[in-house]
C-alpha positions as CSV (number, residue, x, y, z in Angstrom):
1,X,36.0,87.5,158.5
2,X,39.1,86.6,161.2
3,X,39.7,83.5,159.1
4,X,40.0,85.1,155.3
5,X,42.3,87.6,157.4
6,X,44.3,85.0,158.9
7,X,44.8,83.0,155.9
8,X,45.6,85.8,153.5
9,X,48.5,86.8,155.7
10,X,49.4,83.2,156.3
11,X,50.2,83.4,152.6
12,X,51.8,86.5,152.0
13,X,54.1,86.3,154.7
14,X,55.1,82.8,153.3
15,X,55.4,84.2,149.7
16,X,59.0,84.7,148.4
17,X,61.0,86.2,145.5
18,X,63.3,85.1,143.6
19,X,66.9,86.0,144.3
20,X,68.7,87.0,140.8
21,X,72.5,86.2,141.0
22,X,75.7,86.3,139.2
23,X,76.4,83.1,137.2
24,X,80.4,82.8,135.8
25,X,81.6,80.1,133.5
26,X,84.8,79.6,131.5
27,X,84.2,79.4,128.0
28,X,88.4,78.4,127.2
29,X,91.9,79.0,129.0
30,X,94.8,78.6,127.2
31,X,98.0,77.8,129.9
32,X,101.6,77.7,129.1
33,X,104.5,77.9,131.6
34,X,104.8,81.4,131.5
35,X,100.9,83.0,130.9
36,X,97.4,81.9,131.5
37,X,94.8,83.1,129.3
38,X,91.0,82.8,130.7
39,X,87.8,83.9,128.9
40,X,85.0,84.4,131.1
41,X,81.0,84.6,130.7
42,X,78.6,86.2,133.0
43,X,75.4,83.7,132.3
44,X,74.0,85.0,135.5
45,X,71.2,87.7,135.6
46,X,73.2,90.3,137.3
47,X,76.7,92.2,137.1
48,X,79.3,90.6,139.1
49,X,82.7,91.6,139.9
50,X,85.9,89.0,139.5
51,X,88.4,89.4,142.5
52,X,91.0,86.8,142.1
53,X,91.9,83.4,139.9
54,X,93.6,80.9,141.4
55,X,95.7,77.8,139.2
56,X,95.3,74.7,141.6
57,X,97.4,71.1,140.5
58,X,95.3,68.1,140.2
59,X,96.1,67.4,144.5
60,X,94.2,70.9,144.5
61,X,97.4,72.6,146.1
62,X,97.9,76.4,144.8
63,X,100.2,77.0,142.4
64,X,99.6,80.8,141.7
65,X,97.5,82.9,142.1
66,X,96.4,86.7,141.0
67,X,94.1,88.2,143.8
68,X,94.4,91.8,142.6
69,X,92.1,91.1,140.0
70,X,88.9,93.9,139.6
71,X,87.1,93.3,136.8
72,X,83.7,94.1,136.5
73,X,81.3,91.9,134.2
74,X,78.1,92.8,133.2
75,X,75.4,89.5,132.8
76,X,76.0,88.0,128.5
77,X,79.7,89.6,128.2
78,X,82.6,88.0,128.3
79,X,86.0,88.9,129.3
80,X,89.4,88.2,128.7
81,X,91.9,87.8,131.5
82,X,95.7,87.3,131.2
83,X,98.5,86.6,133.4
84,X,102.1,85.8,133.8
85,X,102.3,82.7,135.3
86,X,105.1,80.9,137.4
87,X,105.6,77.5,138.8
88,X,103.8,75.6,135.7
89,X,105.2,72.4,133.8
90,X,104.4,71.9,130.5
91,X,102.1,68.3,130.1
92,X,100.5,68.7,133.4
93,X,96.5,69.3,133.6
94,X,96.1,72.6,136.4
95,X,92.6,73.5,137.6
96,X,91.5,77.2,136.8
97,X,89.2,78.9,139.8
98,X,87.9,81.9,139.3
99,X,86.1,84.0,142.0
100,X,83.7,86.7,142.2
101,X,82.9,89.4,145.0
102,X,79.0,88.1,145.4
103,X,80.5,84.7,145.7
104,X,80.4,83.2,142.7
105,X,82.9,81.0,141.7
106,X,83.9,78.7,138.9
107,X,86.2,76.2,137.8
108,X,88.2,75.0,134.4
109,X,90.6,72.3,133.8
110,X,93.7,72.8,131.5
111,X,96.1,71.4,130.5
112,X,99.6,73.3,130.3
113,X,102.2,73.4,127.4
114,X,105.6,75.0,126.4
């Protein structure tokens, strides 16, 4: 009797769930020297909420930034984000980041035009 007891609590206190998180990807960005458009997907099981996206050049230095962002987005949706931009040259690639308040992050390369 002490070892089914023993070895059924062996195995429930060993058991664990499964943690459901956010998941963000960037299905296109369109950059030019003065905006940056960014359309983002939630392919994560839960709402998250984006906080800030950063443009980074290809040394991954940042070039702007936009950390008032709050914009919450629900798991399947998609939203779109624009921005005025400064500090971007036309033919150079940037790197897109964007970043959630759980954590999540992402990021997107693009390349910038007039």
């Amino acid at each position: 009797a002490v070892y089914v007891y023993v070895t059924s609590w062996i195995g429930s206190s060993t058991s664990t769930s499964a943690v459901v998180q956010a998941e963000i990807q960037v299905d296109i960005a369109d950059l030019s020297t003065s905006q940056l458009k960014v359309w983002i997907r939630n392919v994560g099981g839960t709402t998250t909420n984006i906080t800030a996206i950063y443009l980074l050049s290809s040394n991954g230095a940042v070039v702007w930034n936009d950390t008032s962002v709050d914009q919450e987005l629900p798991p399947g949706e998609v939203v779109q984000y624009t921005g005025n931009v400064t500090e971007v040259q036309s033919g150079y690639s940037y790197v897109i980041k964007v970043v959630c308040s759980d954590g999540a992050s992402t990021t997107y390369t693009v390349k910038a035009h007039s």
